[in-house]
C-alpha positions as CSV (number, residue, x, y, z in Angstrom):
1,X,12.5,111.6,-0.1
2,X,10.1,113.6,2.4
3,X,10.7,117.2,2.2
4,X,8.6,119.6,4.8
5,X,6.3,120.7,2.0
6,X,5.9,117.3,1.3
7,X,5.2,116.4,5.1
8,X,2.1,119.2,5.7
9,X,0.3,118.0,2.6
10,X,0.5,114.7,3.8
11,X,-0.6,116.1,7.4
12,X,-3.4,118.6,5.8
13,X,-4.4,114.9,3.7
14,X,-4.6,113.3,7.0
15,X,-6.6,115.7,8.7
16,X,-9.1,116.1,6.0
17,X,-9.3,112.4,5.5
18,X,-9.7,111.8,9.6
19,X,-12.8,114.9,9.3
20,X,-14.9,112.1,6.8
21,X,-14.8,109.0,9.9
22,X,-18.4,108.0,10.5
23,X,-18.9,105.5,13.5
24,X,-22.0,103.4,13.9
25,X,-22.5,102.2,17.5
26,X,-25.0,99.4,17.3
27,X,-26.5,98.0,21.1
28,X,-29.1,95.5,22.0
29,X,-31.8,95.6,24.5
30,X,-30.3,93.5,27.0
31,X,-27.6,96.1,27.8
32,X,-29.9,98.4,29.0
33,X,-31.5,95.7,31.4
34,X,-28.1,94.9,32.7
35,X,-26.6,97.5,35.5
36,X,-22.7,96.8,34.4
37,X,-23.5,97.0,30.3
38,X,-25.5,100.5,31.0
39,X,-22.2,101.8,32.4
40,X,-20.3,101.3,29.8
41,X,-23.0,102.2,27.2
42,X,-23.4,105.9,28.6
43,X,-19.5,105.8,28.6
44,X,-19.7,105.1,24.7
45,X,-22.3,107.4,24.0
46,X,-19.9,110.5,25.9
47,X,-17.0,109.3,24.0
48,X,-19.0,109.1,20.8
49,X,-20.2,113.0,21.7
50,X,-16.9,114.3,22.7
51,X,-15.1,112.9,19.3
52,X,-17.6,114.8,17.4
53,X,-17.4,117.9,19.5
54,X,-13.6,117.7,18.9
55,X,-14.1,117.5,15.4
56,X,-12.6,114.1,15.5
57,X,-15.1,112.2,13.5
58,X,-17.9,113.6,11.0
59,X,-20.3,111.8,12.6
60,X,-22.3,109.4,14.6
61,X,-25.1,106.9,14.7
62,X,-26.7,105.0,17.8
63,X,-28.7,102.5,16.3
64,X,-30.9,99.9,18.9
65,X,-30.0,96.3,17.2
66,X,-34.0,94.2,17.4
67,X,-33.8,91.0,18.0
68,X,-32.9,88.7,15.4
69,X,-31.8,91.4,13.2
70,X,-29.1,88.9,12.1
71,X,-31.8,86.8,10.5
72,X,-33.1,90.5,8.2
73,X,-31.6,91.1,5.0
74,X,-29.8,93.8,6.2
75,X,-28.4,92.4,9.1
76,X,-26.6,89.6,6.6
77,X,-25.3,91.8,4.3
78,X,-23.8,93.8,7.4
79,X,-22.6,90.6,8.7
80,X,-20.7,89.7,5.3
81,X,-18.8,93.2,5.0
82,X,-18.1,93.0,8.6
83,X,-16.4,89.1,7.6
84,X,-14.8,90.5,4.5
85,X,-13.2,93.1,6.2
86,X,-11.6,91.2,9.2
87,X,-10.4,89.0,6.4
88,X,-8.8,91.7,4.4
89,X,-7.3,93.2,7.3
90,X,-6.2,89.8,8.8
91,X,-7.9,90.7,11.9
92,X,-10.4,88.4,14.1
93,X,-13.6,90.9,14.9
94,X,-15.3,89.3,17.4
95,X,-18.7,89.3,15.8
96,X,-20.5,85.8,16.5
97,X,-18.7,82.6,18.1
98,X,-15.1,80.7,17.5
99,X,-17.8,78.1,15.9
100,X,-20.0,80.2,14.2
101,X,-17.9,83.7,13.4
102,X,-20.0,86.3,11.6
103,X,-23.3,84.7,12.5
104,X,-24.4,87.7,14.6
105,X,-23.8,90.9,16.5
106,X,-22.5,91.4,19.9
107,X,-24.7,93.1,22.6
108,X,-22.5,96.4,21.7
109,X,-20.2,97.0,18.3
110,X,-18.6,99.6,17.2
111,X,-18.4,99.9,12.8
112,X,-15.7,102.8,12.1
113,X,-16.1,104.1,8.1
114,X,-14.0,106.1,6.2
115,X,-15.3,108.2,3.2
116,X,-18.3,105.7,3.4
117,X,-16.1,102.3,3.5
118,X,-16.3,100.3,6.2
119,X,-12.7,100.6,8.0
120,X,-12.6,99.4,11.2
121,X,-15.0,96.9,13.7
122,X,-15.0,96.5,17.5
123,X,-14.8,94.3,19.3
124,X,-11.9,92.5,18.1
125,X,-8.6,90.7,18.7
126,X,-5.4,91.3,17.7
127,X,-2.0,89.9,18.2
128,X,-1.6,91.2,21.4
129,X,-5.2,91.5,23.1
130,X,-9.3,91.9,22.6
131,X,-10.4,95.8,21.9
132,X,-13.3,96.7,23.1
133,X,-15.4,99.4,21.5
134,X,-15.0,101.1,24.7
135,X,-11.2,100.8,24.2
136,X,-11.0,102.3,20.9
137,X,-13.1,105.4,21.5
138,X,-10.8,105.9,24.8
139,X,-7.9,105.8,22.9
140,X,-8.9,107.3,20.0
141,X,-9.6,110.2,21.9
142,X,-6.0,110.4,23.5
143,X,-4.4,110.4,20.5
144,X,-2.4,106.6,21.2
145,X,-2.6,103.5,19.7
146,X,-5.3,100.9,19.8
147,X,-3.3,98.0,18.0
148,X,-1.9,95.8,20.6
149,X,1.5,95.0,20.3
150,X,3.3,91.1,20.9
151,X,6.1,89.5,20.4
152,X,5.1,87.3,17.3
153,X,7.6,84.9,15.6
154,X,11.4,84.6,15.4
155,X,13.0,86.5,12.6
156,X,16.7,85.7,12.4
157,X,19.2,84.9,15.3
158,X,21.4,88.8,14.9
159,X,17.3,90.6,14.2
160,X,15.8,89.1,17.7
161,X,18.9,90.0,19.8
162,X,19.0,93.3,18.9
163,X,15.4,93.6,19.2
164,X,15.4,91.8,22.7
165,X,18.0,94.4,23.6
166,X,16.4,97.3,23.1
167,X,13.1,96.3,24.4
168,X,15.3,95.7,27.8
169,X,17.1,98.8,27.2
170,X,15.4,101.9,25.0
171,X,17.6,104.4,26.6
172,X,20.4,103.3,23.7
173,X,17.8,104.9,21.4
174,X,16.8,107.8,22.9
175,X,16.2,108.8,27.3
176,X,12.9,108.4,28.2
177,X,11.3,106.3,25.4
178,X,8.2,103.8,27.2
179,X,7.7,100.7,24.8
180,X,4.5,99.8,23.9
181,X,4.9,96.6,21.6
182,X,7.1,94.7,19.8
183,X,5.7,92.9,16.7
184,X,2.9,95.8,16.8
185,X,0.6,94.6,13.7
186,X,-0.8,97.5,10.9
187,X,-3.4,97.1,8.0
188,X,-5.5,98.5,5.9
189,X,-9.0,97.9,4.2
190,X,-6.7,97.0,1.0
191,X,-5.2,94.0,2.8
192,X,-1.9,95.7,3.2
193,X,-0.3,94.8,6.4
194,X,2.9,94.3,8.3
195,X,4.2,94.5,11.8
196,X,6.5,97.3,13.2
197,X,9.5,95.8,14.9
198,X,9.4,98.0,18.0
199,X,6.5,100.8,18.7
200,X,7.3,103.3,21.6
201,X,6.2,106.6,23.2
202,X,8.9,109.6,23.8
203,X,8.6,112.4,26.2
204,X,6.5,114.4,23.8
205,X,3.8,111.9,23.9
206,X,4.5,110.8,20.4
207,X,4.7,107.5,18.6
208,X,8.2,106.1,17.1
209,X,8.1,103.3,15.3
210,X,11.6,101.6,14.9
211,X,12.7,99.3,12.4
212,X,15.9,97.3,13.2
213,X,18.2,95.4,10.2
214,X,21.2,93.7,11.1
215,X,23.3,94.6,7.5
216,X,24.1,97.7,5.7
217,X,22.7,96.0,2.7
218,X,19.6,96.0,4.3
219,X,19.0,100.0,4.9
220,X,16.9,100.0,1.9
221,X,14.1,97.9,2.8
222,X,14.2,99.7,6.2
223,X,13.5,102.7,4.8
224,X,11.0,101.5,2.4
225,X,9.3,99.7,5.2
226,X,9.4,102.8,7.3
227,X,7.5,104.7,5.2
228,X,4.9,102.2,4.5
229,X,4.5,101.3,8.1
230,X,4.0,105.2,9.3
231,X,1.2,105.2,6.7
232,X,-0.5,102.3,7.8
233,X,0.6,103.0,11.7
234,X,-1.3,106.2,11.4
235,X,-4.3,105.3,8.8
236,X,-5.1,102.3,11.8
237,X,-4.9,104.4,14.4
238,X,-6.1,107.8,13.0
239,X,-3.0,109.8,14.4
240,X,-1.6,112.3,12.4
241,X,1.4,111.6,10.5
242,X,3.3,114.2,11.8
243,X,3.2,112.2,15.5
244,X,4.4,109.4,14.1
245,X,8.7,109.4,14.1
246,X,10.7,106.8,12.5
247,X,13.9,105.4,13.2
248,X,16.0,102.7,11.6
249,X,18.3,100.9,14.2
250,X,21.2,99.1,12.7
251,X,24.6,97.5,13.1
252,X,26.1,99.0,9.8
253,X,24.8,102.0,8.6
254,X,27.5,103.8,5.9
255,X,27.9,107.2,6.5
256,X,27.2,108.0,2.8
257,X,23.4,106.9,3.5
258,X,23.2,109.5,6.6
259,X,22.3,112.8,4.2
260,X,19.5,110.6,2.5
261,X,18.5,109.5,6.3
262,X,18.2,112.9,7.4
263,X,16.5,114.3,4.1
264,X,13.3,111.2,4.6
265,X,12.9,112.6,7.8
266,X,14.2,109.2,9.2
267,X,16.3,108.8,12.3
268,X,19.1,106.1,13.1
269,X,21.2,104.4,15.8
270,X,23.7,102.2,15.3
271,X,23.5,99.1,17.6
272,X,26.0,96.8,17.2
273,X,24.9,93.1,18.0
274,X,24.7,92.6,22.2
């Protein structure tokens, strides 16, 4: 259970935790001699000087990549926790070719750490789409999601129809909801991941995630799941917790589970299959 006591320590956590991000934005010369690359590389140095001004990071570095850094000791061990990450996180960072991945840097990069642990590298590709370090600061900055949200694989006949429904129709949960994914993937640099069923913004500008089960037997796992997925949700995305709402969606939910609902600080619908 989630009391409120419970929630602000988790929030004051958060905050503390997002106050230790260090980002590393690494460029090579050839940006600077191209007119469209030295637009967006003044872009990322404002965005990387308005999250620290905003007290959003700890700290930045602009580091000037020399040519054939790749081939330095340096550069290959960069290389190798930039590799061991994407593995971890089961996400493709775009850092060399589809032939040779990991074998060097991209003209710009971003490399996002956490209490000195490497967290987080742009560009990469997700699910849903390619994130450009230029995407993440901008987002980052607004307070939304840079995950990329798709619909991934089947998960049961009753599971997709309800899904598909309230993708078509999100007023059943709540008026005014916008969707932003379905499928909407979450790690972390433990190799804990999952995928949030449905991911929207309300009218308040915050996230809900929604997890939809088809049986009352199943309320369980959706709450566990909810839980871990606002953790990770968050952690990816470094939004507070307390932005983050959950809600289970479900054809059966018994009464009885409603008080323990409503003391996890979890909402719920009941859908009944379309």
């Amino acid at each position: 259970m989630e009391s409120n006591t419970a929630k602000a320590l988790v929030d004051m956590s958060y905050r503390d935790d997002l106050s230790a991000l260090r980002i590393v934005y690494g460029y090579k010369t050839a940006v600077l001699r191209d007119d469209a690359l030295k637009r967006v590389h003044i872009r990322i140095l404002g965005q990387l000087a308005e999250t620290k001004t905003r007290a959003m990071i700890d700290s930045f570095e602009v580091r000037e990549q020399r040519e054939a850094c790749e081939r330095a000791a340096e550069g290959r061990d960069l290389l190798r926790q930039v590799r061991e990450l994407a593995m971890r996180c089961k996400i493709k960072v775009r850092f060399g070719s589809r032939k040779y991945p990991y074998e060097w840097f991209p003209l710009q990069f971003l490399l996002v750490y956490r209490g000195g642990e490497l967290c987080q590298a742009f560009p990469c590709v997700l699910e849903g789409g390619y994130v450009q370090p230029e995407d993440f600061l901008e987002r980052l900055l607004a307070g939304e999601a840079w995950t990329v949200g798709a619909r991934r694989k089947s998960r049961g006949r009753d599971h997709d129809r309800i899904v598909e429904y309230l993708m078509a129709n999100p007023d059943v949960l709540e008026p005014g909801l916008m969707l932003l994914g379905a499928e909407h993937p979450v790690s972390d640099t433990s190799g804990e991941t999952g995928f949030l069923d449905l991911l929207f913004r309300d009218r308040e500008n915050r996230h809900l995630i929604v997890e939809v089960k088809v049986k009352a037997s199943q309320v369980d796992e959706g709450i566990g799941k909810l839980g871990r997925h606002r953790r990770l949700f968050a952690e990816m995305n470094h939004i507070e917790p307390s932005r983050v709402r959950r809600l289970l969606a479900c054809s059966d939910i018994p009464e009885a589970r409603f008080p323990e609902l409503r003391e996890a600080t979890i909402e719920w619908r009941i859908v009944p299959l379309p």
